[in-house]
C-alpha positions in Angstrom: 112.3 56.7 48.9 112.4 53.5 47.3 110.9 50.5 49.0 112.6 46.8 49.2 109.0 45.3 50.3 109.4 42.5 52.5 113.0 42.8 53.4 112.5 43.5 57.4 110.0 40.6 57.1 109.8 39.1 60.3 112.8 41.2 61.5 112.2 43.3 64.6 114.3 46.6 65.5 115.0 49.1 68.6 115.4 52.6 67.5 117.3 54.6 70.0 116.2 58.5 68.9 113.8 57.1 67.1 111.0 59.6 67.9 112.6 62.5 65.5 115.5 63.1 62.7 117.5 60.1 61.0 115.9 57.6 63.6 112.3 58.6 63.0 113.2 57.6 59.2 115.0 54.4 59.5 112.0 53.1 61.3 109.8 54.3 59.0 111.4 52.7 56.3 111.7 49.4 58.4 108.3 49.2 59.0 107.0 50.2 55.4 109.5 47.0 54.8 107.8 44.8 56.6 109.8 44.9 59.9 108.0 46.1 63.9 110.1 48.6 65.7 110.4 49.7 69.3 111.0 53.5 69.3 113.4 54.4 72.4 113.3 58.1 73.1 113.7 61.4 75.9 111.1 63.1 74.6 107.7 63.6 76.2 104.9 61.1 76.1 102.5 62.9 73.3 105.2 63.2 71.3 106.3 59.8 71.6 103.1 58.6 71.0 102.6 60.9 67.7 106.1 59.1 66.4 105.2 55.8 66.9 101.4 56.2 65.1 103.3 58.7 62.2 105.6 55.6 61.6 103.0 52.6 62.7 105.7 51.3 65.4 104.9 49.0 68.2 105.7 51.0 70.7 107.5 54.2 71.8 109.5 54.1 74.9 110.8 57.1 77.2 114.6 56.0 77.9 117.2 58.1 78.1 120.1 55.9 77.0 122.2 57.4 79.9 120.4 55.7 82.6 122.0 52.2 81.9 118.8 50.7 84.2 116.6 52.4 82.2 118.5 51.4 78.8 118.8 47.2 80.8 114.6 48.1 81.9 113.4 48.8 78.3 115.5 46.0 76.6 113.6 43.7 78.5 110.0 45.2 77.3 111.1 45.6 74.3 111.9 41.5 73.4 108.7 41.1 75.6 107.1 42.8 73.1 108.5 42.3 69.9 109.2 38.6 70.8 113.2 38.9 69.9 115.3 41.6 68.7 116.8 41.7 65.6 118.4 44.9 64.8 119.6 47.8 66.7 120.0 51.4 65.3 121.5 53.6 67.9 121.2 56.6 66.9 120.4 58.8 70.0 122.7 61.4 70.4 123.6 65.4 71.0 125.9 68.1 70.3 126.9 69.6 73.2 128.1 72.9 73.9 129.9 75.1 71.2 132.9 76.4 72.9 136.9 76.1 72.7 138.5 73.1 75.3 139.9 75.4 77.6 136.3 77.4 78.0 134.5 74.4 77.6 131.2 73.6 80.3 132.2 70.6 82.3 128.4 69.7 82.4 128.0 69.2 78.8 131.3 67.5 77.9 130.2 64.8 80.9 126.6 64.4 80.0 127.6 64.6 75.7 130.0 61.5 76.4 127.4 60.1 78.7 124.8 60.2 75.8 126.9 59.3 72.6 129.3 57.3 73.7 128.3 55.2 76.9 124.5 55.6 76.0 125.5 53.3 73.0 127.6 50.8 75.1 124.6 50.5 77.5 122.1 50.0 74.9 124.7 47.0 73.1 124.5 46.0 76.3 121.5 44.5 76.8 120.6 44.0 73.5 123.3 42.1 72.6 122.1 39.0 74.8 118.9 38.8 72.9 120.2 38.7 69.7 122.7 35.9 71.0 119.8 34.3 72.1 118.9 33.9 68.2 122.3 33.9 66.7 121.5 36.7 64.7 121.5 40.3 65.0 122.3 43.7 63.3 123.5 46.5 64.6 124.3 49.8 63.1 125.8 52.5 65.7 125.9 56.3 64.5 129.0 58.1 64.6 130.1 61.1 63.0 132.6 63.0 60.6 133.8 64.7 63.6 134.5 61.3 65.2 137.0 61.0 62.1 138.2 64.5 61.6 137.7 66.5 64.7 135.6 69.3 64.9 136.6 72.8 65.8 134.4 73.9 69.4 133.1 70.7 69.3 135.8 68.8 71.2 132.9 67.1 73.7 130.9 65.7 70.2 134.1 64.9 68.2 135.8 62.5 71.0 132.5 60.8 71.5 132.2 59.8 67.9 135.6 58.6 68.1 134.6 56.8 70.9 131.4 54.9 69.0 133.7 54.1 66.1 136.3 52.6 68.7 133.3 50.3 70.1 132.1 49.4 66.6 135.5 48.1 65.8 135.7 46.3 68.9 132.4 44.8 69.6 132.2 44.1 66.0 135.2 41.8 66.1 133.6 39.9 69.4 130.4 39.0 67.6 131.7 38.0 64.1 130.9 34.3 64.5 127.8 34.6 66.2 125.6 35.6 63.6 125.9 39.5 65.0 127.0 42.0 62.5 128.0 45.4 63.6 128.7 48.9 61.9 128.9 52.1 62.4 127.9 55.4 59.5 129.6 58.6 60.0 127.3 61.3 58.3 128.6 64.4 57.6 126.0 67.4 58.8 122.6 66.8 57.3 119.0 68.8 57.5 117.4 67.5 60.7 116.3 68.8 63.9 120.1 68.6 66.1 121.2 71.0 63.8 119.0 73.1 66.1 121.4 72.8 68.9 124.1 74.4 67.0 124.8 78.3 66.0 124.6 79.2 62.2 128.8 79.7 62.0 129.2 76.6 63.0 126.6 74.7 60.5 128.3 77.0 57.7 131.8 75.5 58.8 130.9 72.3 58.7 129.2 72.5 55.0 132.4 74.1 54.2 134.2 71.2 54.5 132.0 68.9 52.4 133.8 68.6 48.8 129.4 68.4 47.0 128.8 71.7 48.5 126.0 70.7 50.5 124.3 69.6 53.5 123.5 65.8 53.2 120.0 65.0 53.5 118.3 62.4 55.8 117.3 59.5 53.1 120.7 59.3 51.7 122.2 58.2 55.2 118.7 56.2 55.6 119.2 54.0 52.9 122.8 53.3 53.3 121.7 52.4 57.1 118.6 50.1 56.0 121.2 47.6 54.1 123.7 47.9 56.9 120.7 46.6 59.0 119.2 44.1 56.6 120.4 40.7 55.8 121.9 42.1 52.8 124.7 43.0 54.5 126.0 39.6 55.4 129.7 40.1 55.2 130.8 43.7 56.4 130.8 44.2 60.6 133.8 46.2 62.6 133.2 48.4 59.7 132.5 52.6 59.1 130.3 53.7 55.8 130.5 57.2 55.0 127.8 59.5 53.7 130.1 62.6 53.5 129.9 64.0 50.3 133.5 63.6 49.7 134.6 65.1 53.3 136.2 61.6 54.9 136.4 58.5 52.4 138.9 56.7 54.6 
């Protein structure tokens, strides 16, 4: 991993998922930088706490980013803490069920849309206002391949993605004179812990499609997230960057 030293300096960043996978390593890296970080997460309390002290974060919060009170409720702590907000990696999300449209669970396309598409509207939400606040903020919402290409049995996933690169495009084109830049990645499948949620055939398919031959692994779409949430990035918002491997370069 190589280290920009100082370049969070003084920056402060919510990390929605941040207790595990992708998120868990974008705040690592923004605090090794010099940046604090807010780590927004479901998961139980010890585990939560055991992020945030592997990482040296501020604080971990439990929020699931569906509960827009919640999401509005831990905003607010958050700047109390932190004293502003800078950046905002959203990068909670799940998979949802495996299973063709016309045998697929009701329960998990509703709560896989509530989570990856509306959980990242209500968290640039009320983070937005802060950052207005300070004419400045970067945000950096994670999509998907499958929000580009559409997945096979993963209809629920796939329109969600869509969705976030929709919102990108769109909030992104709202804050562009207000010091607020805002992009979206679309990763292809990478080693981390959501692959998990998903059966073998369908991990197999996926690396299929990718033109290097391989899974992508979590630093590469790490460091192409850091710059997107760094003042580096000064001139790109409304924008997608791809770590595919070749699948989508489009």
């Amino acid at each position: 991993m190589t280290i920009y030293k100082g370049r969070f300096a003084g920056r402060t960043a919510v990390v929605t998922g941040g207790a595990s996978g992708l998120g868990r390593e974008v705040a690592r890296r923004i605090v090794s930088e010099g940046g604090d970080v807010v780590l927004w997460d479901i998961l139980g309390a010890d585990k939560l706490k055991s992020a945030a002290e592997d990482v040296g974060a501020k604080l971990a919060l439990q929020v699931d980013v569906a509960d827009h009170a919640a999401v509005a409720e831990a905003a607010r702590h958050s700047n109390e803490v932190l004293g502003r907000l800078d950046i905002l990696l959203a990068s909670a999300g799940i998979t949802g069920a495996t299973a063709p449209v016309h045998e697929y669970p009701v329960d998990s396309w509703l709560r896989t849309l509530d989570v990856n598409l509306n959980g990242i509207f209500y968290c640039c939400r009320y983070v937005i206002p802060f950052m207005l606040a300070n004419s400045y903020g970067r945000i950096v919402n994670v999509s998907s391949v499958a929000g580009k290409e559409g997945n096979p049995n993963a209809s629920a996933y796939s329109a969600s993605k869509a969705g976030v690169l929709g919102l990108t495009k769109s909030l992104g084109k709202e804050l562009a004179t207000r010091g607020i830049l805002v992009n979206a990645i679309t990763p292809a499948t990478f080693e981390s812990d959501i692959l998990k949620q998903l059966p073998q055939s369908q991990i197999d398919y996926m690396q299929s499609k990718i033109p290097m031959g391989r899974l992508g692994e979590i630093h590469e779409s790490a460091a192409m997230i850091c710059f997107m949430a760094s003042e580096e990035c000064s001139f790109t918002t409304a924008s997608t960057m791809d770590t595919s491997g070749g699948r989508t370069t489009y």
